[in-house]
Backbone as CSV, one residue per row, in Angstrom:
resi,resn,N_x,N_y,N_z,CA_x,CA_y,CA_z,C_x,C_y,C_z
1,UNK,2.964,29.354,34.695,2.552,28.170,35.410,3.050,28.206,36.854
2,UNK,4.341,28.785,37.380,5.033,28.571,38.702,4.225,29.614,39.230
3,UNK,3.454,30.810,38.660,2.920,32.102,39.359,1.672,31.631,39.979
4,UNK,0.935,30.821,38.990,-0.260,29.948,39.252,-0.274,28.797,40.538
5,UNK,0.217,28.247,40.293,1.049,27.008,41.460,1.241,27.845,42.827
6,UNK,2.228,28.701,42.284,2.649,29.692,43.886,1.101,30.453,44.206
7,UNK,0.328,31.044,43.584,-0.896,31.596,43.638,-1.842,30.547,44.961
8,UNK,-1.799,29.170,44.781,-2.601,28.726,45.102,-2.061,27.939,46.444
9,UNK,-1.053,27.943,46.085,-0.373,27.386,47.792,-0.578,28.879,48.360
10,UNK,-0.003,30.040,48.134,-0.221,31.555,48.905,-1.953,31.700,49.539
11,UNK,-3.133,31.282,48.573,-3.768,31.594,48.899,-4.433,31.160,49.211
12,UNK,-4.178,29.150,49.772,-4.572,28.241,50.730,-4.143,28.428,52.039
13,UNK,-2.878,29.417,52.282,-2.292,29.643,53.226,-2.978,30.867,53.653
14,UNK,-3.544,32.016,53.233,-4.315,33.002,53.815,-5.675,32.108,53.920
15,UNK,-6.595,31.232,53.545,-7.794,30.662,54.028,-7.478,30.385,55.603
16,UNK,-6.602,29.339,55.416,-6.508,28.545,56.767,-5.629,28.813,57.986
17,UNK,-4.783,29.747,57.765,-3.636,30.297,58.301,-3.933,31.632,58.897
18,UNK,-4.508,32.691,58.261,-4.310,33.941,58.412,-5.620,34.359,58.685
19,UNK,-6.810,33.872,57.900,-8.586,34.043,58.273,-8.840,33.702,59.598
20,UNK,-9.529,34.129,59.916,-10.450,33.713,61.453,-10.997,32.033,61.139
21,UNK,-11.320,31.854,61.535,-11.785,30.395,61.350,-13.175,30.713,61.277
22,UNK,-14.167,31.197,60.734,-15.457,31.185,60.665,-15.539,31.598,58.586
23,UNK,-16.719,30.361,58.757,-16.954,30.060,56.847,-17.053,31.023,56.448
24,UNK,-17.794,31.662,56.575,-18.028,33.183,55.636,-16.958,33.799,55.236
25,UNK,-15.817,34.090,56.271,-14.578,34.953,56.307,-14.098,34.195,54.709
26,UNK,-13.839,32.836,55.224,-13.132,31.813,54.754,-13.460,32.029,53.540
27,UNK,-14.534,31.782,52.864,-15.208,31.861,51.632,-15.064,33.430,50.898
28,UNK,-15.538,34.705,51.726,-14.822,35.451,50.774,-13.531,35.732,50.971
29,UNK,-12.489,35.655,51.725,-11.092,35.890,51.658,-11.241,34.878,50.062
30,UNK,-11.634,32.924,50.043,-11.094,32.423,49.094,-11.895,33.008,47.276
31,UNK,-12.360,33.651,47.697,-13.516,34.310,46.522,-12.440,35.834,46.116
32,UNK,-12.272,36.295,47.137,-11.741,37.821,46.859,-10.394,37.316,46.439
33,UNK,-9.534,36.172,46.896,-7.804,35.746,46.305,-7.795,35.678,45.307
34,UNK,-8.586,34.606,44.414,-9.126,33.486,43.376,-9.674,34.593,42.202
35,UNK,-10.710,34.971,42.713,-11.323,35.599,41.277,-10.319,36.935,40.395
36,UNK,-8.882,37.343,41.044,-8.212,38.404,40.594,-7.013,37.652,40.114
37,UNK,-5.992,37.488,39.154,-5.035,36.704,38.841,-3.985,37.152,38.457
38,UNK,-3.628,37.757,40.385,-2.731,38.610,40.367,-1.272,38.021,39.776
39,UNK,-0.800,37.161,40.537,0.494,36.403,40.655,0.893,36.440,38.493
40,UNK,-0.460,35.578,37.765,0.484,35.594,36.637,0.132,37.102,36.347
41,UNK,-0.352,37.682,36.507,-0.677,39.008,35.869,0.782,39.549,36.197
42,UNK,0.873,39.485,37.262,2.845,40.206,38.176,4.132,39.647,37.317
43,UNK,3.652,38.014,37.078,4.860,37.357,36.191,4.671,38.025,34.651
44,UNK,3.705,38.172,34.427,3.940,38.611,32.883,4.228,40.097,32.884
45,UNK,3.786,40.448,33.875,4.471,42.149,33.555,6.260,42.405,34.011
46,UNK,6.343,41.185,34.576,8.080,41.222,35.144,8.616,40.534,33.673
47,UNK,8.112,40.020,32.886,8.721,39.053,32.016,8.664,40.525,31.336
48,UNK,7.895,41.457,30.634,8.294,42.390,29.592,9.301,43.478,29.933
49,UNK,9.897,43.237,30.924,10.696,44.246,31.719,11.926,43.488,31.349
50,UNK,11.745,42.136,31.868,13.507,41.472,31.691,13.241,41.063,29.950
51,UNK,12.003,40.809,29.008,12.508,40.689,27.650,13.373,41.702,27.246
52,UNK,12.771,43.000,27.491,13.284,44.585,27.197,14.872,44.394,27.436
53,UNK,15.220,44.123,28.971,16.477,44.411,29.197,17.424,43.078,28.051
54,UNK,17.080,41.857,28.510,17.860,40.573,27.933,17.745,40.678,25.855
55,UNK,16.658,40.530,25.635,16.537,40.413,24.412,16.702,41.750,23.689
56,UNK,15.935,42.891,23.487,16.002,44.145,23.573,17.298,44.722,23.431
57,UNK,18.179,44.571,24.233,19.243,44.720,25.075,19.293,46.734,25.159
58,UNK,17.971,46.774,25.978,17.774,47.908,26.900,18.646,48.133,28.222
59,UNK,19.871,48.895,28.123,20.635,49.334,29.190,19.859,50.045,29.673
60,UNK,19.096,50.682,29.414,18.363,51.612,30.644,17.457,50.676,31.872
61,UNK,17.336,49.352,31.082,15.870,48.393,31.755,16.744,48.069,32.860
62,UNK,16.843,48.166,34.230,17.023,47.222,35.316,16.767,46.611,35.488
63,UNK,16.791,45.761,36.779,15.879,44.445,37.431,15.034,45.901,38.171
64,UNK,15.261,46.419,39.233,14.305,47.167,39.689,13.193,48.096,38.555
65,UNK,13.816,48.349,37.498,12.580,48.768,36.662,11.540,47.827,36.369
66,UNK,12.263,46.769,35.640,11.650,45.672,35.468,10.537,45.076,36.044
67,UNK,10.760,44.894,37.775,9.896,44.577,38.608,8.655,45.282,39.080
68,UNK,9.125,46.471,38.884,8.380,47.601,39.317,6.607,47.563,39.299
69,UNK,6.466,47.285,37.891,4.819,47.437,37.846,4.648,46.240,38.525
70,UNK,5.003,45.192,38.452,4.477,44.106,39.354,4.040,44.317,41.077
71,UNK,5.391,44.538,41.370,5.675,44.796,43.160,4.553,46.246,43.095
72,UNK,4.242,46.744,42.445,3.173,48.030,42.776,2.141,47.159,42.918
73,UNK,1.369,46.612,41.807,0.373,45.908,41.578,0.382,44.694,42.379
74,UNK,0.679,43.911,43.094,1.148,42.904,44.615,0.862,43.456,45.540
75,UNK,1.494,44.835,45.874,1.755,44.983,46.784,0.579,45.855,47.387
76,UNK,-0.118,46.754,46.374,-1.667,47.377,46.518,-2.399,46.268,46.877
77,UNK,-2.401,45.425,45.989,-3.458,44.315,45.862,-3.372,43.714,47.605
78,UNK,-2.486,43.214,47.890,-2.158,42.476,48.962,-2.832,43.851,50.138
79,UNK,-2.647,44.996,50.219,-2.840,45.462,51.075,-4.271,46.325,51.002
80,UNK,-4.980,46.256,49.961,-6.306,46.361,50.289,-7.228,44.891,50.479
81,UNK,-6.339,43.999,50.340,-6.855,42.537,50.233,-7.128,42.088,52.542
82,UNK,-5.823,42.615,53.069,-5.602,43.266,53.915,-6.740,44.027,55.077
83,UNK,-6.613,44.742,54.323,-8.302,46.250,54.969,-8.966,45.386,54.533
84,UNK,-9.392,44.483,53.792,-10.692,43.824,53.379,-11.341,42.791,54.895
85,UNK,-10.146,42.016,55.025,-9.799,41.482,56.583,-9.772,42.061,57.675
86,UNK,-9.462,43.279,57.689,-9.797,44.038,59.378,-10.685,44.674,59.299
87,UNK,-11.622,44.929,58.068,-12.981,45.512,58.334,-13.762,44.684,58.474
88,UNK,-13.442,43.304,57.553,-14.669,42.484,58.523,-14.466,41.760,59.843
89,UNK,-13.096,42.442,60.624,-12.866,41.655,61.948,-13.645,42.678,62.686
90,UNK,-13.078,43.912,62.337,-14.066,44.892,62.957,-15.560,45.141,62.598
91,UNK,-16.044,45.311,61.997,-17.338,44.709,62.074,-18.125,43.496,62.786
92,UNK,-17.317,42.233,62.398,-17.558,41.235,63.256,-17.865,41.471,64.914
93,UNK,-16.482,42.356,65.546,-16.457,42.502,66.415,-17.757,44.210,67.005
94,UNK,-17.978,44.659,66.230,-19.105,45.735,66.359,-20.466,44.726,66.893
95,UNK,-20.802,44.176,65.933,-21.749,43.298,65.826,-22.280,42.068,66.677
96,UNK,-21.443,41.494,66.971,-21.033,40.840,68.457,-21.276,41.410,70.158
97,UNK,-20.923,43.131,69.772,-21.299,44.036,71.058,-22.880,43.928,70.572
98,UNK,-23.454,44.251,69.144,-24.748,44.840,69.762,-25.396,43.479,69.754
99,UNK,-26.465,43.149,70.403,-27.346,41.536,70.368,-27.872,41.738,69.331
100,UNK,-27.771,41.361,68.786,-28.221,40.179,67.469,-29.060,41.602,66.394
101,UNK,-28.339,42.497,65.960,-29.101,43.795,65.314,-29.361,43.121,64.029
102,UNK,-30.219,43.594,63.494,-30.793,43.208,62.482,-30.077,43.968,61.047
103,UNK,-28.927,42.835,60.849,-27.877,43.184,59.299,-27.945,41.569,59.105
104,UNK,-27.854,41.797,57.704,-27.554,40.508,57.432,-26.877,39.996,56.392
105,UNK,-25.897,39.492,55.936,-24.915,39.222,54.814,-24.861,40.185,53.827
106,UNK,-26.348,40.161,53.277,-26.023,41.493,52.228,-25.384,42.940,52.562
107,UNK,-25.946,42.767,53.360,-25.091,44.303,54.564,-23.442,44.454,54.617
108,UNK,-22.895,43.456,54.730,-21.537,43.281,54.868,-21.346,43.380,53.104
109,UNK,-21.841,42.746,52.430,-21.347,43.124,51.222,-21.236,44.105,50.731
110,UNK,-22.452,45.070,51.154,-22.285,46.287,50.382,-21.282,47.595,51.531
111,UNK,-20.848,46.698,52.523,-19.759,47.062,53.206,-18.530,46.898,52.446
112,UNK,-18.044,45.967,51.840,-17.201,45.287,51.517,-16.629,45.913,50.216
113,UNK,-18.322,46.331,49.015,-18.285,46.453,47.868,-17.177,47.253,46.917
114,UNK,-16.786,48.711,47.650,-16.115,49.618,47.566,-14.617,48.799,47.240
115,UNK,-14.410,48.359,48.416,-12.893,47.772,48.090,-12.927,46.356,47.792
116,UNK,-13.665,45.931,46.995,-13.815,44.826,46.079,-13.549,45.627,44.714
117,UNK,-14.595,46.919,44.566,-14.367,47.664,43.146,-13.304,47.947,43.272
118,UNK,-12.303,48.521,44.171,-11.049,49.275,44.011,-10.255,48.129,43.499
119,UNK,-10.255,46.736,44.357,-9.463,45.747,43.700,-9.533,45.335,42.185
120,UNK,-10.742,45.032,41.955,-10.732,44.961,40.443,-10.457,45.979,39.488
121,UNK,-10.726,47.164,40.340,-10.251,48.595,39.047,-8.485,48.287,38.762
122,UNK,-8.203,48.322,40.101,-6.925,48.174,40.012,-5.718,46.721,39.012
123,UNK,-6.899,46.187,39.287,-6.265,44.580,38.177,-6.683,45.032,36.549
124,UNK,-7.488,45.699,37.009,-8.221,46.077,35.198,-7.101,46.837,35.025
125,UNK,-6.272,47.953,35.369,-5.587,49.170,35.329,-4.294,48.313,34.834
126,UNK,-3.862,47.413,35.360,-2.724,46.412,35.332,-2.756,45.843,34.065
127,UNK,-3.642,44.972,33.677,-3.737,44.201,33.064,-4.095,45.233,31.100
128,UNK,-4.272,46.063,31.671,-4.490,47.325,30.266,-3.181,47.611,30.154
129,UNK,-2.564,47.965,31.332,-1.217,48.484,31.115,-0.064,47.256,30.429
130,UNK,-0.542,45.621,30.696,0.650,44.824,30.339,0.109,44.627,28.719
131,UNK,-1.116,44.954,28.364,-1.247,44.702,26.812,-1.177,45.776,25.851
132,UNK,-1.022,47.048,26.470,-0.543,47.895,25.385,1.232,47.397,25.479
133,UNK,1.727,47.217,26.867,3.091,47.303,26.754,3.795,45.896,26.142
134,UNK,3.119,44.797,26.275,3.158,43.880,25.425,3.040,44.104,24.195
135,UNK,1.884,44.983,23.100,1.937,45.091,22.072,3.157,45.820,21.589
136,UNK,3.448,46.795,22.141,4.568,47.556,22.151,5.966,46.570,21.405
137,UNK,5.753,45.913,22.842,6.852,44.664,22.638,7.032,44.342,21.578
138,UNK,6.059,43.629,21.601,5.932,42.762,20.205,6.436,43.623,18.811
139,UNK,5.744,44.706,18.493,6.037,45.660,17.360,7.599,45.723,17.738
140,UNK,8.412,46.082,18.359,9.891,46.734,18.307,10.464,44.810,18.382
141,UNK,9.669,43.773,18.848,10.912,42.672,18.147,10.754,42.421,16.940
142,UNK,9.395,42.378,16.697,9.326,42.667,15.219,10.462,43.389,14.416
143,UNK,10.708,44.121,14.548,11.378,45.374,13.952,12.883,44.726,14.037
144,UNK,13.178,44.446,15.370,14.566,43.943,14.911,14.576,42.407,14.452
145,UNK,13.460,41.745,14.306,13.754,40.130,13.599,14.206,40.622,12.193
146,UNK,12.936,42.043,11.692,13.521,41.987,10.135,14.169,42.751,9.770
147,UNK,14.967,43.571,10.928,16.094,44.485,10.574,17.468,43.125,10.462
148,UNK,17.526,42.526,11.270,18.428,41.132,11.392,18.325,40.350,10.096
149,UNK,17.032,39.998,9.899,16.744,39.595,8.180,17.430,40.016,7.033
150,UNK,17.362,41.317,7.240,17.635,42.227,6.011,19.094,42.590,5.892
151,UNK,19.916,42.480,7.286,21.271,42.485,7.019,21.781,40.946,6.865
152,UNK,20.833,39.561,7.310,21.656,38.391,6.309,20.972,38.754,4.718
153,UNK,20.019,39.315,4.676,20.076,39.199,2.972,21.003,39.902,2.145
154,UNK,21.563,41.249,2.842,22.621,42.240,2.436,24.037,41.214,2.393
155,UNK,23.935,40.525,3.600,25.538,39.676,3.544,25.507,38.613,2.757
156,UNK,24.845,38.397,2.262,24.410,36.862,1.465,24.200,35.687,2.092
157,UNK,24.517,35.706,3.530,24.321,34.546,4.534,23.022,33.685,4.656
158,UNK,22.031,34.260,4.218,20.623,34.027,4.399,20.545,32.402,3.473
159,UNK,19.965,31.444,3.999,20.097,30.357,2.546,18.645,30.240,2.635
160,UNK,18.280,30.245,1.299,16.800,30.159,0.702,16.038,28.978,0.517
């Protein structure tokens, strides 16, 4: 919920803050932020890193391991999100030199298209990677809820 929340103040602040002030920009910067869901996608892959270390109790897990797939996956994202913005400043500004050439919206899209696919390959790539490693998860707490089980039933502690 706080990844979501922070998601949407971050990416009211690139509309109005960081875009050129012309609608189009505006609209796909808020189309290209919005439709990828990075932020919880980042929190849930940081959460199976610190379950591992806290619950788990994985000495090998760091905080920097931990974080890791996230800050990769942010930090790509953010910076082809990035090039997405200076190609259409540059373009803008191409387009502007020549009088009025005959392109028109669809043109820029299929400008655009390439690193729209790279963004979504890349969230798809993420989001595969947090549900095998989630399942993962899940199977090894499994394993120790009923390894824990099985030594209160050995001690007799268990009450029925």
């Amino acid at each position: 919920a706080v990844a979501t929340g922070f998601a949407c103040c971050e990416n009211i602040m690139y509309i109005f803050v960081y875009t050129p002030s012309n609608l189009s920009q505006e609209i796909s910067t808020l189309v290209a932020r919005s439709i990828f869901p990075v932020h919880p996608l980042c929190a849930a892959l940081q959460s199976i890193g610190i379950c591992r270390r806290d619950l788990e109790k994985d000495s090998s897990m760091k905080l920097g391991k931990a974080i890791l797939p996230a800050l990769l996956l942010h930090g790509t994202f953010d910076f082809i999100l990035m090039a997405i913005g200076a190609f259409s400043s540059i373009n803008q500004s191409n387009q502007e030199k020549k009088d009025q050439e005959d392109t028109t919206d669809l043109d820029d899209l299929f400008e655009e298209l390439p690193i729209l696919g790279i963004s979504m390959s890349l969230v798809i790539i993420f989001a595969t990677y947090y549900i095998i490693a989630s399942r993962k998860q899940k199977v090894r707490l499994d394993q120790m809820y009923i390894s824990e089980l099985a030594s209160q039933v050995e001690q007799g502690s268990l009450l029925t």
